[in-house]
C-alpha positions as CSV (number, residue, x, y, z in Angstrom):
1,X,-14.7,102.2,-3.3
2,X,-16.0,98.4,-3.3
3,X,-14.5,96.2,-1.1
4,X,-11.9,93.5,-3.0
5,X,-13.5,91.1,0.0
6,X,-16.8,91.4,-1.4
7,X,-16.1,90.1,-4.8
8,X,-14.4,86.6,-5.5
9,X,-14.2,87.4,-8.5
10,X,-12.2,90.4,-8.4
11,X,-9.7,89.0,-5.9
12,X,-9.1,85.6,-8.2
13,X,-8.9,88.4,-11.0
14,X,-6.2,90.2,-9.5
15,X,-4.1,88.1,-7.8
16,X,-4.4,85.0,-9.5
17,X,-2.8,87.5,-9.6
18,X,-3.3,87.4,-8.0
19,X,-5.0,86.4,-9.4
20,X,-3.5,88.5,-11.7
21,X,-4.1,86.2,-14.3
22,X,-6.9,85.0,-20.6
23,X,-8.0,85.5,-24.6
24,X,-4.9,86.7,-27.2
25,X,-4.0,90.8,-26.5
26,X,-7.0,93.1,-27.0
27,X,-7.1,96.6,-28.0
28,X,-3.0,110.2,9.9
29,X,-1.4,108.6,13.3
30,X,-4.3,106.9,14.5
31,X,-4.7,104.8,11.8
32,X,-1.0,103.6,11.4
33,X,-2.1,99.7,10.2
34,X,-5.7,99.7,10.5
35,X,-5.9,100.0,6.9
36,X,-4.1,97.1,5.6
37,X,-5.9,96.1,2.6
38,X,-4.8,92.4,2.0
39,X,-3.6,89.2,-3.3
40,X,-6.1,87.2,-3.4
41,X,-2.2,88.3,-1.9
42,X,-1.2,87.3,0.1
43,X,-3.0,88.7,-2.7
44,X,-3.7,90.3,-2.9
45,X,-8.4,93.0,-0.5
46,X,-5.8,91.0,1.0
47,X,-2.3,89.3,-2.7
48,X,-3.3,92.4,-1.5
49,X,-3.9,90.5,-3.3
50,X,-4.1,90.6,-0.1
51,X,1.4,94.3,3.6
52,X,1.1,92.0,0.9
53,X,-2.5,91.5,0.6
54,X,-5.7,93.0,-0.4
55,X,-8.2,94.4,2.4
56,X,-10.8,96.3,2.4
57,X,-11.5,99.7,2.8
58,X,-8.4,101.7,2.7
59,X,-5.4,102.2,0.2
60,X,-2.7,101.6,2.0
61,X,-1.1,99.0,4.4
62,X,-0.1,101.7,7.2
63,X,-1.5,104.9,5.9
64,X,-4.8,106.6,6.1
65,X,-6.6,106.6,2.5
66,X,-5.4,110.4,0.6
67,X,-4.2,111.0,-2.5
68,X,-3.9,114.5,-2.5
69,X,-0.5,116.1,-4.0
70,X,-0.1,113.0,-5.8
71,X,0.0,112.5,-9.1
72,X,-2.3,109.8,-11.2
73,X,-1.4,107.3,-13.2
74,X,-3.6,105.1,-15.6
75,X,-2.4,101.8,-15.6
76,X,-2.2,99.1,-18.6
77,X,-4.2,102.6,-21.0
78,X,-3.6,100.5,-24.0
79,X,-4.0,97.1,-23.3
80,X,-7.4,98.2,-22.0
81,X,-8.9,100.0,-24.6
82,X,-11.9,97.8,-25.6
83,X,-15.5,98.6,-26.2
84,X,-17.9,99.4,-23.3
85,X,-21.2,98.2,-24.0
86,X,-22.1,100.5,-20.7
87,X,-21.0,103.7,-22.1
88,X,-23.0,103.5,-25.9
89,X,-20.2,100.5,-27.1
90,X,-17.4,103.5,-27.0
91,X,-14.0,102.6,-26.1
92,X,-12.9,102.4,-22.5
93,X,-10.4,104.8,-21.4
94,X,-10.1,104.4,-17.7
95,X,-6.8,101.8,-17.9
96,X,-7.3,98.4,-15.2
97,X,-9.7,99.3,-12.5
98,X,-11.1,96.8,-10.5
99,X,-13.5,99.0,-9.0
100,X,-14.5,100.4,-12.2
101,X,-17.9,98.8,-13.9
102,X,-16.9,100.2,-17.5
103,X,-13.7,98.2,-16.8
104,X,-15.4,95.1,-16.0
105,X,-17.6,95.7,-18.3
106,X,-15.4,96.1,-21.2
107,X,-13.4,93.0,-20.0
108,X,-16.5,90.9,-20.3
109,X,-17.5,92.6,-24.2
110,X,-14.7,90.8,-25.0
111,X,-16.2,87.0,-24.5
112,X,-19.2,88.6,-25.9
113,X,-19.2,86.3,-29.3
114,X,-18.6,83.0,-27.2
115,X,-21.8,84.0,-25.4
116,X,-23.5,84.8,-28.1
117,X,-22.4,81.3,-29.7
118,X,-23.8,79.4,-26.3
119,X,-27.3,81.5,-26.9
120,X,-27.8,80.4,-30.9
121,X,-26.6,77.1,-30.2
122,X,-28.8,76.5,-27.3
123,X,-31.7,78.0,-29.5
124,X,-31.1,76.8,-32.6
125,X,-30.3,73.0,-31.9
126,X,-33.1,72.9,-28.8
127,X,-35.1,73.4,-31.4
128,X,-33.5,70.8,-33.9
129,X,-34.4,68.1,-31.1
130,X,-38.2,69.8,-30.9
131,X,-38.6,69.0,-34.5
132,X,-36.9,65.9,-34.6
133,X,-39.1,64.5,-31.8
134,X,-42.0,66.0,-33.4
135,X,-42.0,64.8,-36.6
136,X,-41.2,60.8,-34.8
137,X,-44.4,61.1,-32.6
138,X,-46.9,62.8,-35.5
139,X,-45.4,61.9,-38.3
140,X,-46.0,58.5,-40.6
141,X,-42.6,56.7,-41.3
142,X,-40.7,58.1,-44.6
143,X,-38.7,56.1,-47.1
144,X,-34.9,57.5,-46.5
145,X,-32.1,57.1,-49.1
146,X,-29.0,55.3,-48.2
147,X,-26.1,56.8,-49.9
148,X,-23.0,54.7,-48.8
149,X,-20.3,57.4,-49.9
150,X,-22.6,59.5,-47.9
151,X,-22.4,57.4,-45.2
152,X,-18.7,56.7,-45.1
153,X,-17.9,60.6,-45.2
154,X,-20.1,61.2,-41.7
155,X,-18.7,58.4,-40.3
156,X,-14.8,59.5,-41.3
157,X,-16.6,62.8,-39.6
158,X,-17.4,61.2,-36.5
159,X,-13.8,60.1,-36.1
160,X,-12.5,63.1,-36.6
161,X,-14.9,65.4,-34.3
162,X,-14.4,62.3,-31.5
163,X,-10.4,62.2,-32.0
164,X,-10.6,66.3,-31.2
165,X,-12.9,65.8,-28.2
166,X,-10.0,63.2,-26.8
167,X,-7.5,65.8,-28.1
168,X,-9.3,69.1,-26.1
169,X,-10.1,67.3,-22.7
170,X,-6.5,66.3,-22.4
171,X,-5.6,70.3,-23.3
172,X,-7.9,71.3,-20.7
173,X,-7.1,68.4,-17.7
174,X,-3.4,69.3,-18.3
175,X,-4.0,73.2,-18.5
176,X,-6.4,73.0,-15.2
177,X,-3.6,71.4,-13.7
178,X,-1.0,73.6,-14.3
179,X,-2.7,76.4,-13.6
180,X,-4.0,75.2,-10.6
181,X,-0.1,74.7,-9.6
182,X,0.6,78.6,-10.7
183,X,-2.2,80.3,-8.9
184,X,-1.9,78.3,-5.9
185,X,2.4,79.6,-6.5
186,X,1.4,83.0,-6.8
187,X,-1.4,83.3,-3.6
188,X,1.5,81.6,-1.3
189,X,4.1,83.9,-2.4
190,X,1.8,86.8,-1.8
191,X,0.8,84.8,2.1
192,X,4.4,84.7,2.6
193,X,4.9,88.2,2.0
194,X,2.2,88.9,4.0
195,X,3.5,86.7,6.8
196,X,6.8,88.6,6.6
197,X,5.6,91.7,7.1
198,X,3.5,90.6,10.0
199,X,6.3,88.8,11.7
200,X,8.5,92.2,11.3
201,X,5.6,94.2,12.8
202,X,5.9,91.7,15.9
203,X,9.1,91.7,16.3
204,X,9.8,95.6,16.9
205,X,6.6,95.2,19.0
206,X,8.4,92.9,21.3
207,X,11.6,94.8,20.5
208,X,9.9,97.9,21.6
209,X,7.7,96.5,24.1
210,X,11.5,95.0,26.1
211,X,13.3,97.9,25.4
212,X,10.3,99.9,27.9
213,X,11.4,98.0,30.5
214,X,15.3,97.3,30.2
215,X,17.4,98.8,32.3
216,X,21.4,99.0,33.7
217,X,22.0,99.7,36.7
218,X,19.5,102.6,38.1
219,X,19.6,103.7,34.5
220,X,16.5,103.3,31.6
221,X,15.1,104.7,29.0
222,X,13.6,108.2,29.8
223,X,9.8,108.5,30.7
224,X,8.2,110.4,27.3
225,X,10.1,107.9,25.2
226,X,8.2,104.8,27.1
227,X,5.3,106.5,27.0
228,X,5.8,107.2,23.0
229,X,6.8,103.2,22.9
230,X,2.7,101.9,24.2
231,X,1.3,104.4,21.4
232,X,3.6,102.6,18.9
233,X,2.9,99.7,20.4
234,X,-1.1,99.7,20.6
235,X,-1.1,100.4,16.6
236,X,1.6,98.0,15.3
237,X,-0.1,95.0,17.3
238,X,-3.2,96.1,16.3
239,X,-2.6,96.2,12.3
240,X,-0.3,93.2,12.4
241,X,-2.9,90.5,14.3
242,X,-5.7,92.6,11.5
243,X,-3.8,92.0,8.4
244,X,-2.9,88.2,10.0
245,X,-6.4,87.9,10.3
246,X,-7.0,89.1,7.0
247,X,-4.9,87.4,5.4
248,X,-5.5,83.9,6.3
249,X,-9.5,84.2,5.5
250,X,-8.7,85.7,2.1
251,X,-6.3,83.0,1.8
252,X,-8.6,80.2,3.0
253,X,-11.3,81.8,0.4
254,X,-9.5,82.0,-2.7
255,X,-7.9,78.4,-2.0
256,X,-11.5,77.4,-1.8
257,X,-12.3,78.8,-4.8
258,X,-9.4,77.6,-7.0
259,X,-10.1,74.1,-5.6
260,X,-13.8,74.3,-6.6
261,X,-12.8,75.5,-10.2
262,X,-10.2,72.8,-10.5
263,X,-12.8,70.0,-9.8
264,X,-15.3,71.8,-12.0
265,X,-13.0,71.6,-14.9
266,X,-11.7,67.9,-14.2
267,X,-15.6,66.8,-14.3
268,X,-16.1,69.0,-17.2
269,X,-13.1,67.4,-18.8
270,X,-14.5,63.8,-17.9
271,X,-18.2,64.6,-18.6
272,X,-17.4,65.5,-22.3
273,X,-15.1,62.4,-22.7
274,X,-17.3,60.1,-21.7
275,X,-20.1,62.0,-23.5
276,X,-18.4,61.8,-26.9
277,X,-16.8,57.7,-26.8
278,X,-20.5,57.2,-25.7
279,X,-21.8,58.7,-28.6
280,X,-19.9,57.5,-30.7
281,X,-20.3,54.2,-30.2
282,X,-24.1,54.7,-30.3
283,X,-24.3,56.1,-33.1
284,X,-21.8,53.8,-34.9
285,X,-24.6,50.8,-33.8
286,X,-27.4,52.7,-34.2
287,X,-28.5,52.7,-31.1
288,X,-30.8,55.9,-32.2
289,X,-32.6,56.7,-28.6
290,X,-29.7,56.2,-26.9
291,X,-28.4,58.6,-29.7
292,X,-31.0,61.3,-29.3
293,X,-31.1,61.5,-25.1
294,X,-27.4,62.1,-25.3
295,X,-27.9,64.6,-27.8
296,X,-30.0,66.2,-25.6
297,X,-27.8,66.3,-23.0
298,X,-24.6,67.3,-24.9
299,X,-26.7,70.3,-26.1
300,X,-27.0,71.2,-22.7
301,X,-23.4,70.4,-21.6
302,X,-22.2,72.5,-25.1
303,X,-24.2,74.9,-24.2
304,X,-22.7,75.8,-20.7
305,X,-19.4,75.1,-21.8
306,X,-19.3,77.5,-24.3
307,X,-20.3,80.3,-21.5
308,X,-17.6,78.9,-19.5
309,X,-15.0,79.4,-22.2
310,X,-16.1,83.3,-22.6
311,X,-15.5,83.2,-18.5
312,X,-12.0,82.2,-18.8
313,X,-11.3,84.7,-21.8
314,X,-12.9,86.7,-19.5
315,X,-10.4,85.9,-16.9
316,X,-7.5,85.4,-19.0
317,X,-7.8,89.1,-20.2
318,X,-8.5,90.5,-16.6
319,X,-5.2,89.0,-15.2
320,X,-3.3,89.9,-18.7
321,X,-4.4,93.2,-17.7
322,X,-3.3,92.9,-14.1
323,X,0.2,91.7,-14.9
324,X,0.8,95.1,-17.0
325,X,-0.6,97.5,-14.7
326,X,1.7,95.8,-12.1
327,X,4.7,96.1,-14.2
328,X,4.0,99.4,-15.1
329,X,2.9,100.6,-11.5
330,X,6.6,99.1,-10.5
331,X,8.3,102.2,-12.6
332,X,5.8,104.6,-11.2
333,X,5.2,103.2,-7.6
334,X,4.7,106.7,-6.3
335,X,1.8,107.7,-8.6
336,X,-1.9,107.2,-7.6
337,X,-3.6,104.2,-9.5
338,X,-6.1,101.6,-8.5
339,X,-3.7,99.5,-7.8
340,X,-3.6,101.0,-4.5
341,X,-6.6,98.9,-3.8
342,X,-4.9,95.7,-4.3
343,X,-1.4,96.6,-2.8
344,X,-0.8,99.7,-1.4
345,X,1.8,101.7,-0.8
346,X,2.3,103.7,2.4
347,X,2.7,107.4,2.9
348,X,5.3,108.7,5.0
349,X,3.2,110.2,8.1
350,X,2.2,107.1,9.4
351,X,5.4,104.5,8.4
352,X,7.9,107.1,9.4
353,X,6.2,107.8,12.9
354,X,7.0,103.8,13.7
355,X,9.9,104.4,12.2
356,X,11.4,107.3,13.9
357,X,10.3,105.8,17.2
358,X,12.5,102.6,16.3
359,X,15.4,105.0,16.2
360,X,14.5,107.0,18.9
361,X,14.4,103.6,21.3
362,X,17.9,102.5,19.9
363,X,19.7,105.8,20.6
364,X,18.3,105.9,24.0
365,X,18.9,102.2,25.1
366,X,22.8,103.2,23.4
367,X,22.7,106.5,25.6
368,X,21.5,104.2,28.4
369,X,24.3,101.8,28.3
370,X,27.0,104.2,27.7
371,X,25.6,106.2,30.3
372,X,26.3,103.3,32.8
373,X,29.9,102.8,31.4
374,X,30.8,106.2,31.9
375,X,29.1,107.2,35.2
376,X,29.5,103.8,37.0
377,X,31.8,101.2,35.2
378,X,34.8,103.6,34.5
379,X,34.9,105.3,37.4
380,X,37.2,104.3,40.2
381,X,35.1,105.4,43.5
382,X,36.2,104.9,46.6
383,X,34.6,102.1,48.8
384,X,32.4,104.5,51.1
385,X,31.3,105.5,47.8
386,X,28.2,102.8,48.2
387,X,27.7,99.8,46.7
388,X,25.3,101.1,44.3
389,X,28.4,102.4,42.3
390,X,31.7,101.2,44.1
391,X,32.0,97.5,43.4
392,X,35.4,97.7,43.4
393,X,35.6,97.9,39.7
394,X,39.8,97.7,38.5
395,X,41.8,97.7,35.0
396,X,41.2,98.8,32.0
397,X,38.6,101.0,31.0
398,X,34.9,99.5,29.0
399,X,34.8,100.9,25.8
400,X,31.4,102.5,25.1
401,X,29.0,101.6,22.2
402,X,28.9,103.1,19.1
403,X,25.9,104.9,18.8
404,X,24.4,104.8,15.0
405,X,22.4,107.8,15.2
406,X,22.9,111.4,16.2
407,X,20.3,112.9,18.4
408,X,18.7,114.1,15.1
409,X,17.9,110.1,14.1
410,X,20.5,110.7,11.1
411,X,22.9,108.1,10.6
412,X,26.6,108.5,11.6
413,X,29.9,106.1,11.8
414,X,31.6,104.9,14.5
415,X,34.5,106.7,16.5
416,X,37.7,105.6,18.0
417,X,37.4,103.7,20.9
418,X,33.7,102.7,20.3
419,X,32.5,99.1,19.7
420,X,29.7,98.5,17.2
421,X,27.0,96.5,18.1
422,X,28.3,92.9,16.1
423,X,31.1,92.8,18.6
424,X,30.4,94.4,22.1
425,X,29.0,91.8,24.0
426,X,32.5,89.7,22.5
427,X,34.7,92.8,23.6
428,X,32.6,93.5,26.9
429,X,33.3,90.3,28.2
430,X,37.0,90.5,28.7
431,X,36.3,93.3,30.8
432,X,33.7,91.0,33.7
433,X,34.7,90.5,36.9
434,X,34.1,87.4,39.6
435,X,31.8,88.7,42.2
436,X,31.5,87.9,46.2
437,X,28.4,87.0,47.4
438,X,28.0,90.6,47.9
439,X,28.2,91.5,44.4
440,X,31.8,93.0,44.6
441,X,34.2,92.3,42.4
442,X,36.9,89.8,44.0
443,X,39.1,90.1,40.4
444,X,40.3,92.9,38.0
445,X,37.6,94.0,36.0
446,X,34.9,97.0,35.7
447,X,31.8,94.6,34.8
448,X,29.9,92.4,37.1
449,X,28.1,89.5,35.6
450,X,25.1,91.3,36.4
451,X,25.8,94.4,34.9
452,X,27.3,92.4,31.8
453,X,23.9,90.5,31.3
454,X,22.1,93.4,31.4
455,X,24.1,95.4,29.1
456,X,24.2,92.7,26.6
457,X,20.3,92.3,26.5
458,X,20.3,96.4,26.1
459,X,22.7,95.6,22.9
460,X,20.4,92.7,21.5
461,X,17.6,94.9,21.7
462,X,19.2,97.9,20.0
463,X,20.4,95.6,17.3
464,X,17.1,94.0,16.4
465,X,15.6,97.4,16.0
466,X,18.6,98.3,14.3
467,X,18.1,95.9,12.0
468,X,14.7,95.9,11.2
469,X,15.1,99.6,10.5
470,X,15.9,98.9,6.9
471,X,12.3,96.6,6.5
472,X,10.2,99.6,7.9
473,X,12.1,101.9,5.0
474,X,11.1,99.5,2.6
475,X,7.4,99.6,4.3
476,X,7.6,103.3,4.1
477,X,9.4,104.1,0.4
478,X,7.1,101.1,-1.3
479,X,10.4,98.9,-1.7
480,X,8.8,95.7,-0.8
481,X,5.2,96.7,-2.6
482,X,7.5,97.0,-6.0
483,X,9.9,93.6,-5.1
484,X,6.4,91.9,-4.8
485,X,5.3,93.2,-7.7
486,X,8.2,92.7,-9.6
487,X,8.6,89.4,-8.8
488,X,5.0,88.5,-9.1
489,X,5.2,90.1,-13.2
490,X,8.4,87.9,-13.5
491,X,8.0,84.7,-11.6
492,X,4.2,84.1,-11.7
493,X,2.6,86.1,-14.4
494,X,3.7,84.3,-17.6
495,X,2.3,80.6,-16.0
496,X,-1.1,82.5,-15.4
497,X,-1.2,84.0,-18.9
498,X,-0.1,80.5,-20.4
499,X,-2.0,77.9,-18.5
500,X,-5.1,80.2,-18.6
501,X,-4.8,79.9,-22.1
502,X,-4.4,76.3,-22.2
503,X,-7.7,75.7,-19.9
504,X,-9.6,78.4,-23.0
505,X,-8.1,76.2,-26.0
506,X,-9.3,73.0,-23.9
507,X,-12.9,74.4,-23.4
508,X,-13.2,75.9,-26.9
509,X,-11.9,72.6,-28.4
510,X,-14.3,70.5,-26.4
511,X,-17.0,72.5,-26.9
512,X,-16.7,72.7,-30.5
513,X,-16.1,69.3,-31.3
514,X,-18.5,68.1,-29.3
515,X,-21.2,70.6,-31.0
516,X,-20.3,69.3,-34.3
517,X,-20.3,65.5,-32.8
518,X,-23.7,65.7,-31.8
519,X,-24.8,67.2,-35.2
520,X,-23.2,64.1,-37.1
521,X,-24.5,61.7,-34.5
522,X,-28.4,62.9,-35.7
523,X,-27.2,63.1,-39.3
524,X,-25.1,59.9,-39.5
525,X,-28.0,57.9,-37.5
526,X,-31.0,58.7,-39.9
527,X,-29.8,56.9,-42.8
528,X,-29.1,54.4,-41.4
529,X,-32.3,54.7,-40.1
530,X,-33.5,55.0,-43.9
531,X,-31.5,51.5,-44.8
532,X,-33.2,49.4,-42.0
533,X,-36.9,50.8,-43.2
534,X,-36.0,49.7,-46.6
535,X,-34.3,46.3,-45.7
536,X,-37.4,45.4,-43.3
537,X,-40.1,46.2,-45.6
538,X,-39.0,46.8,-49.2
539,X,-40.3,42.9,-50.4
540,X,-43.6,44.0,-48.4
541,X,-46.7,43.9,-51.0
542,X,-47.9,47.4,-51.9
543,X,-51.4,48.7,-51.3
544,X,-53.0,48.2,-55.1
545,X,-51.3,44.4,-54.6
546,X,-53.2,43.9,-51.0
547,X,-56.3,45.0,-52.5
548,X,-56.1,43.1,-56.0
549,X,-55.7,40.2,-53.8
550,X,-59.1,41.0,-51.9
551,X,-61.0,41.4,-55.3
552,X,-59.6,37.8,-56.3
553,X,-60.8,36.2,-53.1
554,X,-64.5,37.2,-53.6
């Protein structure tokens, strides 16, 4: 499958959105994160597209590529049943696939006729000018007619085609804007998605990676569960500074590429203005050569904007598309569709392994704690005990920690006389004692400040892993690939759709009225032309007169 990173097109496509984003409707373990495929996201090979982003060469943002066992779903079927001129003009069938040439294919068939417009016209009027330039360097001069009404109706013409010119670049300047706004909305929602994830992956690294070596007392997390804690570790840094990476150069590329369309269109918007006022004024004062070098460059101009306007439709109909198969995608987020290219969903192997081991650290550093309360803090030893576990500790009993897991990793509630992690550092320091220099406690109590600072760390770790438990779920069940995509078809997609649709009216407008300008421009020009011949040398004597008068003078 082709790489989202090795297309611009396909990323802007997607996520601008996103790419995402315009014509009316048509008819395995060891590689936990290295598969992050990043809009366009965020977007998004990276929304993503670059987990929010689109990358390269694997489906799914922690899972190794394999669809096996599930089931496949072809996205946005009707929207995307146009003709493919690759497949003997039949209609395409395969739903949106950016990896698909019949679906790109049958994208572009649809700004087939604005192509096709740019081709005649460049043709047809090139060789208007030919003729036209012709006919002044071969030809003698010809007597023209001056019709006034005739005249007076190009000229009304001429108003009108220049008033729509005015009309269209202020369409497209305002739609280039706003669209601008929207994509650049949509590829920083899909960054900070991106960003989130990544800052959740480091944070249960460094969770994790303090967890390894906290201890209470002589007590600590056990040996295969530390050793379990590096292989975590190894892959979750590993995945989150490659999809950082891979985010921020998608990012930097499709910001590039929006800028560079953005000035194209402004220069395109003031190019045509100042093309038509020119014009216009030319031809209203005859100014003929001035007339006909600017007719040669508007044909030019008309020509290329014309293509242009069958690349936006283009565009406007490849993010349409993208919009509904992410909508649709969002009820089905389980199904296999080539949407897993752009922003995948994980399978369970690979997310639940990080998972499980966040659990798995959280009930031992709990088991570690209580441990210590248990064996050492609640215990009244006498003082030839040591001072490794007689510290002279007095009063009431610690309560222990409420562990939130069984030994299984299933969830389970807290007991009586248990303190949950929100309050045990509060609770656990009634129960601290003032020390000696020795470290024994010169007060009632059954906690040193030592002991204290120690467990609390062991609760702020379990609590952060705790806590992030529920953004690994959402990693691991597609939650946050279906709130992203949700909120990208609601917040984002309808701006797209619209504001592409502004830029195509713009460019269609322009392009039109400036292609009948510069036909009225060589039309309105040559009779008046025609008037100046006859003004200049209608009282001129005729030939039989010249050569009367010779016969007289011999």
């Amino acid at each position: 499958m082709d790489s989202i990173n090795s297309n611009s097109f396909r990323l802007l496509a997607s996520f601008i959105l996103i790419s995402s984003f315009f014509s009316p409707p048509c008819h395995g373990d060891d590689a936990l994160f290295h598969h992050l495929q990043a809009s366009h996201s965020l977007g998004i090979n990276d929304l993503g597209g670059h987990g929010v982003i689109f990358l390269e060469n694997g489906r799914s943002v922690l899972q190794n590529a394999d669809s096996e066992g599930n089931p496949s779903l072809i996205l946005a079927a009707k929207r995307t049943k146009r003709i493919d001129p690759l497949d003997h003009f039949k209609h395409y069938t395969g739903g949106w696939n950016i990896s698909n040439r019949h679906y790109f294919a049958s994208v572009g068939f649809t700004a087939a006729p604005l192509f096709v417009i740019s081709a005649l016209w460049f043709m047809g009027f090139g060789i208007y000018l030919l003729i036209i330039c012709f006919r002044h360097c071969c030809s003698q001069r010809q007597h023209y007619v001056y019709a006034k009404k005739s005249n007076a109706l190009f000229l009304s013409f001429l108003v009108l085609f220049t008033i729509a010119t005015i009309v269209g670049c202020v369409v497209l300047y305002t739609g280039q804007g706003k669209f601008h706004r929207s994509t650049t909305n949509t590829l920083n929602y899909i960054v900070k998605r991106s960003d989130t994830t990544v800052d959740n992956l480091k944070n249960v690294s460094y969770y994790l990676s303090t967890a390894k070596q906290l201890e209470v007392d002589k007590y600590f997390i056990a040996p295969d569960v530390q050793s379990n804690i590096d292989k975590i570790q190894i892959k979750i840094n590993d995945s989150a500074t490659f999809l950082e990476k891979k985010t921020n150069k998608n990012s930097d590329g499709i910001h590039y590429v929006l800028d560079s369309v953005q000035l194209s269109l402004i220069i395109i918007a003031a190019v045509m203005l100042i093309l038509a006022l020119t014009g216009f004024f030319a031809s209203v004062l005859n100014l003929h050569l001035l007339v006909f070098i600017l007719a040669t460059i508007g044909w030019i101009l008309v020509a290329g904007t014309f293509i242009l306007c069958g690349v936006f439709l283009l565009l406007h109909n490849a993010t349409s598309d993208t919009c509904v198969a992410m909508k649709e995608w969002v009820k089905n987020p389980t199904a296999y569709t080539a949407l897993d290219d752009i922003l995948p969903c994980v399978d369970n192997t690979t997310a639940q392994e990080t998972l499980s081991g966040s659990k798995d650290v959280t009930f031992q550093l709990v088991d570690v704690v209580n441990q210590f309360i248990t064996n050492v803090s609640n215990q009244n030893f006498p003082p030839q005990a040591g001072p490794s576990v007689s510290y002279n500790q007095t009063g009431p009993l610690v309560p222990v920690l409420c562990n939130p897991y069984h030994p299984n990793k299933i969830p389970r509630d807290c007991q009586a006389g248990e303190v949950d992690f929100r309050k045990a550092t509060q609770v656990w320091k009634n129960y601290v004692c003032e020390v000696s220099a020795g470290g024994i406690c010169t007060t009632p109590g059954r906690l040193t400040p030592k002991f204290y600072n120690q467990m609390s760390i062991a609760v702020n770790v379990s609590t952060a892993l705790y806590q992030h438990g529920p953004s690994l779920v959402d990693i691991q069940d597609c939650s946050f690939v279906r709130k992203t995509f949700t909120d990208i078809t609601r917040d984002h997609c309808p701006g797209l759709r619209l504001y592409s649709e502004w830029i195509f009216i713009g460019l269609t407008l322009v392009s039109s009225a400036v292609l009948l300008s510069l036909i009225i421009w060589m039309l309105y020009t040559r009779p008046r032309n025609g008037k100046e011949y006859i003004r200049r040398y209608a009282d001129m004597p005729s030939r039989d007169s010249l050569e009367s008068q010779k016969g007289m003078q011999k």
